[in-house]
OpenMM code with the backbone's topology and positions (N, CA, C; nanometers):
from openmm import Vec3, app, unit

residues = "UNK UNK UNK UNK UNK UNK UNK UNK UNK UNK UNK UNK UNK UNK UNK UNK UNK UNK UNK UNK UNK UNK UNK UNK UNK UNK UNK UNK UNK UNK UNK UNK UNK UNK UNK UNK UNK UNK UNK UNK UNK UNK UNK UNK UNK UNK UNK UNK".split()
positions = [
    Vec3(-0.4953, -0.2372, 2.4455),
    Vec3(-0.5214, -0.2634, 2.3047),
    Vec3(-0.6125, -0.3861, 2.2941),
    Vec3(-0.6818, -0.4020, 2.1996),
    Vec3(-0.8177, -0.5053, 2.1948),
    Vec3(-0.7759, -0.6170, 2.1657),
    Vec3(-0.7739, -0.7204, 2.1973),
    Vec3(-0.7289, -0.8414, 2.1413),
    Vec3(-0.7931, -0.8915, 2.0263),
    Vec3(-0.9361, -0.8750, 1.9470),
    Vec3(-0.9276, -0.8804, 1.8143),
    Vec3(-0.8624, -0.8424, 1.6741),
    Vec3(-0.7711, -0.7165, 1.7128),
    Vec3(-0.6983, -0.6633, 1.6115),
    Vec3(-0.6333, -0.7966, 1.5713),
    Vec3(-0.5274, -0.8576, 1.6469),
    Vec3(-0.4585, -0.9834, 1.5835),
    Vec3(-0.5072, -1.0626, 1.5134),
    Vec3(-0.6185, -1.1484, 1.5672),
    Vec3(-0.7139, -1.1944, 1.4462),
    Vec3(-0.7275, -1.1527, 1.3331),
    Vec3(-0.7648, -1.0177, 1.3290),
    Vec3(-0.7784, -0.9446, 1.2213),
    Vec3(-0.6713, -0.9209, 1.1105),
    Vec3(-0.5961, -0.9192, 1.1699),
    Vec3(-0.4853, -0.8509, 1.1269),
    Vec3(-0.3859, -0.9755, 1.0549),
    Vec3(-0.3731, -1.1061, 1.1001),
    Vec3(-0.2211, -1.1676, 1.0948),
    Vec3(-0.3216, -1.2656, 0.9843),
    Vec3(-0.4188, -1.3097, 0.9309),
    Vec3(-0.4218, -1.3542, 0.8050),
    Vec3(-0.3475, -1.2681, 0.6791),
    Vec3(-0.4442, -1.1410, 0.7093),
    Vec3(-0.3339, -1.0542, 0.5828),
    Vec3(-0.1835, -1.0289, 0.5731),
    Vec3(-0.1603, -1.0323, 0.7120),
    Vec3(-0.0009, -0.9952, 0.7281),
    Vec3(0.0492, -1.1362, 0.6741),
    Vec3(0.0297, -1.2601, 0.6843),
    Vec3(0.0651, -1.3711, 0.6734),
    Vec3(0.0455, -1.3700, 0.5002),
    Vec3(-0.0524, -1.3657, 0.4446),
    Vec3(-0.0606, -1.3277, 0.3209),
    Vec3(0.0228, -1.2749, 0.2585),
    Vec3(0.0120, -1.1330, 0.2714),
    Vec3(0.1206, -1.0192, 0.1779),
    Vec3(0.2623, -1.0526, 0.2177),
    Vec3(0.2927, -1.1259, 0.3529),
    Vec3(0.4476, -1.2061, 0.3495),
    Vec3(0.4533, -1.2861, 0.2115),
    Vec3(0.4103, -1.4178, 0.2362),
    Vec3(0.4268, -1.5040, 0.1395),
    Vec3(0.3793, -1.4725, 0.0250),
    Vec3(0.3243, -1.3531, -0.0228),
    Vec3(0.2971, -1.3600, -0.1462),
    Vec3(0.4225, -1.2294, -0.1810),
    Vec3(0.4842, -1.1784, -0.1233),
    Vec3(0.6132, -1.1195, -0.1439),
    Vec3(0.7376, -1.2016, -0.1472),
    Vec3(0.7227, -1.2914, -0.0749),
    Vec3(0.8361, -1.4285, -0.0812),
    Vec3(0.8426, -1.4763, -0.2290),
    Vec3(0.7027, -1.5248, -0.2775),
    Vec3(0.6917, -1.6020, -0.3934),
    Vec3(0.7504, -1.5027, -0.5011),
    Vec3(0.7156, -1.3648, -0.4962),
    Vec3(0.7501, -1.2996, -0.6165),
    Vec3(0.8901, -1.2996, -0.6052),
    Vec3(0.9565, -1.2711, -0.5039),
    Vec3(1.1320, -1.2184, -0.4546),
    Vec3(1.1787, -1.3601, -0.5081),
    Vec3(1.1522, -1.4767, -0.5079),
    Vec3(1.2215, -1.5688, -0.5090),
    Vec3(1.2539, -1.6158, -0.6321),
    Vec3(1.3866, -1.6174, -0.7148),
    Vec3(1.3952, -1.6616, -0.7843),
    Vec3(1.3437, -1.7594, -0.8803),
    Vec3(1.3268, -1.7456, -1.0142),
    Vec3(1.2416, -1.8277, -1.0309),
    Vec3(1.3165, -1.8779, -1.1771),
    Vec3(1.2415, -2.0423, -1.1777),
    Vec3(1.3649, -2.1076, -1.3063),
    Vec3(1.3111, -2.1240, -1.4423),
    Vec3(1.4591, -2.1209, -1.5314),
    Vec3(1.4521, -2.0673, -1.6484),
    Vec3(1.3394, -2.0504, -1.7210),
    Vec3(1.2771, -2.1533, -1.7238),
    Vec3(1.1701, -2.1241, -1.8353),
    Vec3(1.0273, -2.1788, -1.7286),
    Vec3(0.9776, -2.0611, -1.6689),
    Vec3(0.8716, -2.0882, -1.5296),
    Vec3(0.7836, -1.9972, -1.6146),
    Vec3(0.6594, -2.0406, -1.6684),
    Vec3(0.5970, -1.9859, -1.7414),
    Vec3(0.4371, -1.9494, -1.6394),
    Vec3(0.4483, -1.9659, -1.5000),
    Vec3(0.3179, -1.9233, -1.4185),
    Vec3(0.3206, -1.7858, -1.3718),
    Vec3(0.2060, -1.7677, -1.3104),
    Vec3(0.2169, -1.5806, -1.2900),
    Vec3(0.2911, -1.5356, -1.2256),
    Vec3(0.3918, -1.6214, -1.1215),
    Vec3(0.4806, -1.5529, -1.0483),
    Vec3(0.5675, -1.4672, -1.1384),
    Vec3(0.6172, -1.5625, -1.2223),
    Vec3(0.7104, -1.5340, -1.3472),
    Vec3(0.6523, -1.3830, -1.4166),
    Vec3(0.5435, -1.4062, -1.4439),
    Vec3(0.4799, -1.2924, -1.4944),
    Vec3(0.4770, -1.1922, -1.3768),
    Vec3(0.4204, -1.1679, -1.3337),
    Vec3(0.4136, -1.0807, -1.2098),
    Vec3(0.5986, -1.0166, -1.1302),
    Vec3(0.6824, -1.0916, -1.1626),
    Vec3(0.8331, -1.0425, -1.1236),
    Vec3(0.8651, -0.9645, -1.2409),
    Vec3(0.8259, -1.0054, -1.3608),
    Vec3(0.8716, -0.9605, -1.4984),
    Vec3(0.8285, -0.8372, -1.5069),
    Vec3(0.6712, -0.8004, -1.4280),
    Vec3(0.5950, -0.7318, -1.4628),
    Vec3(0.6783, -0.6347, -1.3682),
    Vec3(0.7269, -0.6755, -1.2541),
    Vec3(0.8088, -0.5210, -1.1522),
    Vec3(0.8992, -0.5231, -1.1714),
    Vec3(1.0055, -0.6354, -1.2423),
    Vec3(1.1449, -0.5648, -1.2716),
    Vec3(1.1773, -0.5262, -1.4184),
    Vec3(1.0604, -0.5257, -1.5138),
    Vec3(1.0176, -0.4280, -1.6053),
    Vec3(1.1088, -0.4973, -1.7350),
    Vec3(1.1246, -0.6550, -1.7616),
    Vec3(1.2144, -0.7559, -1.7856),
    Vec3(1.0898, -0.7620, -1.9212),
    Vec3(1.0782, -0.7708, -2.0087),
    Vec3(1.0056, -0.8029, -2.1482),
    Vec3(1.0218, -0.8764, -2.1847),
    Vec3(1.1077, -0.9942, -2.1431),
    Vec3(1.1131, -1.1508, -2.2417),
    Vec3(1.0289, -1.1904, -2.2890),
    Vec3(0.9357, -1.1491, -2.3737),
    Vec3(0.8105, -1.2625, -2.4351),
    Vec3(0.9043, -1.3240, -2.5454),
] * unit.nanometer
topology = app.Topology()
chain = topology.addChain("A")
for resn in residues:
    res = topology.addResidue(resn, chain)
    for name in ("N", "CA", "C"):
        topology.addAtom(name, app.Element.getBySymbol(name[0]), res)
């Protein structure tokens, strides 16, 4: 197997981790940034 795939590969993987972390992670009461928006937006939550 080529040893550039990893290169290639583990920015995005490293990415779409932590940007799945940020959404999963709880977030407090009144957090008005896009995470907030963006969790609201997949667990289908309408609080405006």
């Amino acid at each position: 197997m080529p040893e550039w795939w990893l290169e290639a590969m583990l920015p995005g993987i490293t990415f779409t981790i932590l940007f799945i972390i940020w959404i999963v992670l709880p977030s407090r009461p009144e957090e008005p940034d896009i995470g907030s928006k963006i969790r609201m937006l997949f667990k289908d939550d309408k609080n405006d």
